[in-house]
C-alpha positions in Angstrom: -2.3 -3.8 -5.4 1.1 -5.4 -5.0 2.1 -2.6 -2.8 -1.0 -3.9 -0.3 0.4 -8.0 -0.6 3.7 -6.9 -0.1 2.8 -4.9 3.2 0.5 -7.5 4.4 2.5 -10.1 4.0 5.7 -8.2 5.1 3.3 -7.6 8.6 1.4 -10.7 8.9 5.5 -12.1 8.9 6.6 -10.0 12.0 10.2 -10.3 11.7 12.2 -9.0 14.9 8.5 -8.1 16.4 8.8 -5.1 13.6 6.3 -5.8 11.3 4.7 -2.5 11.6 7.7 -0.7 11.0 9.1 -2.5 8.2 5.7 -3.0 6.1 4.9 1.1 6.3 6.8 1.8 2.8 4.5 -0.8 1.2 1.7 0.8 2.6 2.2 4.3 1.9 3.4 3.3 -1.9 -0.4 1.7 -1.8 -1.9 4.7 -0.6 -0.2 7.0 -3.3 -1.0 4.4 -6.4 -4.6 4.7 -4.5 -4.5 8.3 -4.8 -4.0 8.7 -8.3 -6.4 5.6 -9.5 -9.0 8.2 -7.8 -7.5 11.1 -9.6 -7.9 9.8 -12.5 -11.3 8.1 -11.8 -12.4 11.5 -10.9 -11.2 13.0 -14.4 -12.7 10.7 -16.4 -15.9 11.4 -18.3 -18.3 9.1 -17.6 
């Protein structure tokens, strides 16, 4: 989750018009941690 606030915020700030640009690492650290939370999700027993 901080992944996702860090991105946001870092694109909501737009620094040099490059908000875009410098807020994709935060994003795609989000997606990964989002990808195992599922993974494991998936390989619980319920």
């Amino acid at each position: 989750m901080n992944s996702t606030e860090k991105g946001f915020l870092t694109f909501m700030r737009n620094e040099l018009n490059m908000g875009q640009i410098f807020s994709e690492s935060y994003f795609e650290n989000a997606s990964k941690s989002m990808e195992k939370f599922k993974e494991g999700q998936a390989s619980c027993p319920a």
